[in-house]
C-alpha positions in Angstrom: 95.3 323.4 211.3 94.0 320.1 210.3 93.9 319.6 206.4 90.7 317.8 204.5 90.0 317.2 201.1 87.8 319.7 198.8 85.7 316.8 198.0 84.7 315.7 201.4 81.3 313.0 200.5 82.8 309.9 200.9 84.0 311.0 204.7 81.0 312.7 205.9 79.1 309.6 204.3 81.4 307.4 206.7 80.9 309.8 209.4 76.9 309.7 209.4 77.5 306.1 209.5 80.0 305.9 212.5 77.5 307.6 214.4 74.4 306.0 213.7 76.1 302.6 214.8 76.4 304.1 217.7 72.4 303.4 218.4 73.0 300.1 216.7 75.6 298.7 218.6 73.8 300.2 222.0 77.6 301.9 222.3 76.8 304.6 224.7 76.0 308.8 224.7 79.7 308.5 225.4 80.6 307.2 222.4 78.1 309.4 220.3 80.1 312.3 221.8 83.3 310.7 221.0 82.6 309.7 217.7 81.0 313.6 217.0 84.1 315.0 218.3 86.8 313.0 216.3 84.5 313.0 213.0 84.2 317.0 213.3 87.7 317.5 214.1 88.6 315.3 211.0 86.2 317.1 208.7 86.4 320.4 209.5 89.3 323.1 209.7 89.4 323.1 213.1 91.8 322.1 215.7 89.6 320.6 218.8 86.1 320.2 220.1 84.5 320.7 223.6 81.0 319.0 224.2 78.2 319.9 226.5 75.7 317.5 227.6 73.9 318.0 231.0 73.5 314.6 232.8 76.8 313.0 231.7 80.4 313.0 232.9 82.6 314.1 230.0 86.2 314.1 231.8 87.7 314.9 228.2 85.6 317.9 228.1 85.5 319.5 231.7 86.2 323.3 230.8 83.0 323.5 229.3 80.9 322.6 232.3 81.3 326.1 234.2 81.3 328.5 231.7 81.9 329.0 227.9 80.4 328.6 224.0 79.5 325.5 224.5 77.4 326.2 227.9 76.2 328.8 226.4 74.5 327.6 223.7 73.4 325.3 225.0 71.6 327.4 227.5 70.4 329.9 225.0 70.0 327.5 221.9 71.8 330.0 219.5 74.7 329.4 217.1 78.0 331.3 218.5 80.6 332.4 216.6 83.5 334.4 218.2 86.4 335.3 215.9 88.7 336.7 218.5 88.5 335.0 222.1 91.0 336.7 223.9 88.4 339.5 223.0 85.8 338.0 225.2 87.5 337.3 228.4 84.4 339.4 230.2 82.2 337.3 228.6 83.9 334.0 230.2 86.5 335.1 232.4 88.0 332.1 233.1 87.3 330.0 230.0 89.0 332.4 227.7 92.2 332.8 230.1 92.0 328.5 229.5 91.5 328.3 225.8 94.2 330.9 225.3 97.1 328.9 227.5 96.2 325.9 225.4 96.9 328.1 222.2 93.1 328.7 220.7 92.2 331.6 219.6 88.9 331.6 217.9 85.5 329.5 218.7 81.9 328.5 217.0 79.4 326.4 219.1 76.3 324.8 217.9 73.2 323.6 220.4 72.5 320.0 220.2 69.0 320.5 219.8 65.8 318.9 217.4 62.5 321.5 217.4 61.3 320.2 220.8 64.2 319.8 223.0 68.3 321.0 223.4 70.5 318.0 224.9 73.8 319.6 225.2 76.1 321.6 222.6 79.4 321.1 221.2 82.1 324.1 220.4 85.0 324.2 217.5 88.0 325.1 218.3 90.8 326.6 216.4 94.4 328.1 216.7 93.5 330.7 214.3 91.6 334.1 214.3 88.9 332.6 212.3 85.4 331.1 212.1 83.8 328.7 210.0 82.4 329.4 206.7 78.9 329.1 205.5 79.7 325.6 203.9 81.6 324.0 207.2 79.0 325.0 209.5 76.4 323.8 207.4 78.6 320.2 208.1 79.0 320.9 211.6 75.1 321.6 212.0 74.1 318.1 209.8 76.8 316.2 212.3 75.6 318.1 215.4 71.7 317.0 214.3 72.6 313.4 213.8 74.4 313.3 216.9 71.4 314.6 218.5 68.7 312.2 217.0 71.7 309.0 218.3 71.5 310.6 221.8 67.7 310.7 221.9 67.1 307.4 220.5 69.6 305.5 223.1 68.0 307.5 225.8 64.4 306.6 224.3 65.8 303.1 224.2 67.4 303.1 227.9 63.7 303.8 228.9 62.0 301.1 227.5 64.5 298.8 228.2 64.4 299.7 232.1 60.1 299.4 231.6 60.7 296.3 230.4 62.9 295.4 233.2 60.6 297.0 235.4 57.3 294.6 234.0 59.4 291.6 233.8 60.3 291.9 237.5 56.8 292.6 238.2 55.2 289.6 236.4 57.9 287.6 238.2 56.3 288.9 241.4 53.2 288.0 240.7 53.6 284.6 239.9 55.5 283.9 243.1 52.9 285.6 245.1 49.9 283.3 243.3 52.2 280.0 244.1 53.0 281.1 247.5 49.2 281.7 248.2 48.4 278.4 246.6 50.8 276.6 248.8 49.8 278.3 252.0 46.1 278.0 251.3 46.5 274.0 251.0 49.2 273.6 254.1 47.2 275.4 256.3 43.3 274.2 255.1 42.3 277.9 254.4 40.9 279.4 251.0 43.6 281.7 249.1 42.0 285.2 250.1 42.6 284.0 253.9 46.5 282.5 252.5 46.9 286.3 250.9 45.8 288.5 253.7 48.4 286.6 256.1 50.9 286.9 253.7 50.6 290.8 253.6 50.2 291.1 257.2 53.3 289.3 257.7 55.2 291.3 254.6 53.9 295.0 256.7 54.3 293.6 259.9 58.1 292.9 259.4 58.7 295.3 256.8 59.5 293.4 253.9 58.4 293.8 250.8 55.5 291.1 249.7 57.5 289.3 246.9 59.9 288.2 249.3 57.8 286.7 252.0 56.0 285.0 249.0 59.2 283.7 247.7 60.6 282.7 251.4 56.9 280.3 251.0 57.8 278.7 247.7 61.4 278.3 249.0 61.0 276.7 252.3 62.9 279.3 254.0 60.3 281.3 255.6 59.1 279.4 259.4 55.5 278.8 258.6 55.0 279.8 262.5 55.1 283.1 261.5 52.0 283.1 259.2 49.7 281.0 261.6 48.7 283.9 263.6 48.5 286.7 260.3 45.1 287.6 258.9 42.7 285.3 261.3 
């Protein structure tokens, strides 16, 4: 069993602050799980972790995909405490039979949840017949929230950043489009509206997208034969 200090506040200060830079530093939900695991195995009297997070690839963590705590709560959004695992082998069959050839014996698992929405859970484990007292889950539960709030904000991040991506391709579009009607409106002594409707009948007539066929314009690389005939 891991050891800790009575007077934990300096650690769980630096914990808190390990896993906020974790949004900071745009490190990853990886490394929020990482960083939850070791700071919970270093501050509590327990001997491992498993995390559960739908939508990610945890190969540290892979027992707790098919069945377990840490499934469980995630799928039920309760706190689980079993004292005894070897007790609950009909509970999780296979999970149970696992945990006990790796020497555990006893398990608690917290949902990673805020009041609107569960992301995943993480379970304690521990080589002893035991669970954790009021005081360490307490911890567990303010690590397990801030882990939480880390994983929302970088996916809440990861969105905008992919709309931004999104607009910024978009306006780039546009503005090739509006050159490449400008050009073929002066080359071929037609107003723009006439430039634009041969560019989209040649973009749906060969099945490209209109960006490109405006950008094979501005470029020189597109035959200018093939937009003579479009839109008369």
């Amino acid at each position: 069993m891991n050891s800790w200090r009575t007077d934990r506040e300096p650690a769980v200060c630096a914990a808190f602050a390990s896993l906020t830079a974790s949004v900071t530093e745009d490190l990853g939900p990886g490394r929020v799980v990482d960083t939850l695991s070791s700071e919970c195995t270093r501050l509590l009297p327990i001997d491992s972790t498993e995390v559960f997070l739908p939508g990610l690839e945890l190969e540290r963590h892979p027992s707790a995909v098919a069945e377990g705590p840490a499934r469980e709560s995630f799928e039920t959004g309760n706190d689980i405490a079993v004292r005894d695992l070897s007790a609950e082998a009909s509970r999780w069959p296979g999970y149970a039979a696992r945990m006990a050839g790796k020497g555990y014996a006893a398990v608690s698992a917290l949902p990673l949840r805020t009041a609107d929405e569960t992301v995943g859970a993480i379970a304690f484990l521990s080589a002893e017949t035991a669970v954790l007292s009021a005081e360490d889950r307490r911890l567990g539960r303010a690590l397990a929230d801030v882990a939480t709030l880390c994983l929302l904000r970088q996916r809440e991040l990861r969105h905008y950043r992919t709309l931004s991506e999104q607009l910024q391709t978009a306006l780039e579009s546009r503005v090739v489009i509006e050159q490449a009607k400008g050009m073929l409106a002066e080359r071929a002594g037609v107003d723009v509206g006439t430039a634009f409707r041969r560019l989209r009948s040649l973009a749906r007539g060969t099945n490209r997208k209109l960006a490109e066929v405006a950008r094979g314009v501005v470029e020189g690389t597109l035959d200018a034969r093939e937009l003579r005939s479009r839109g008369r």
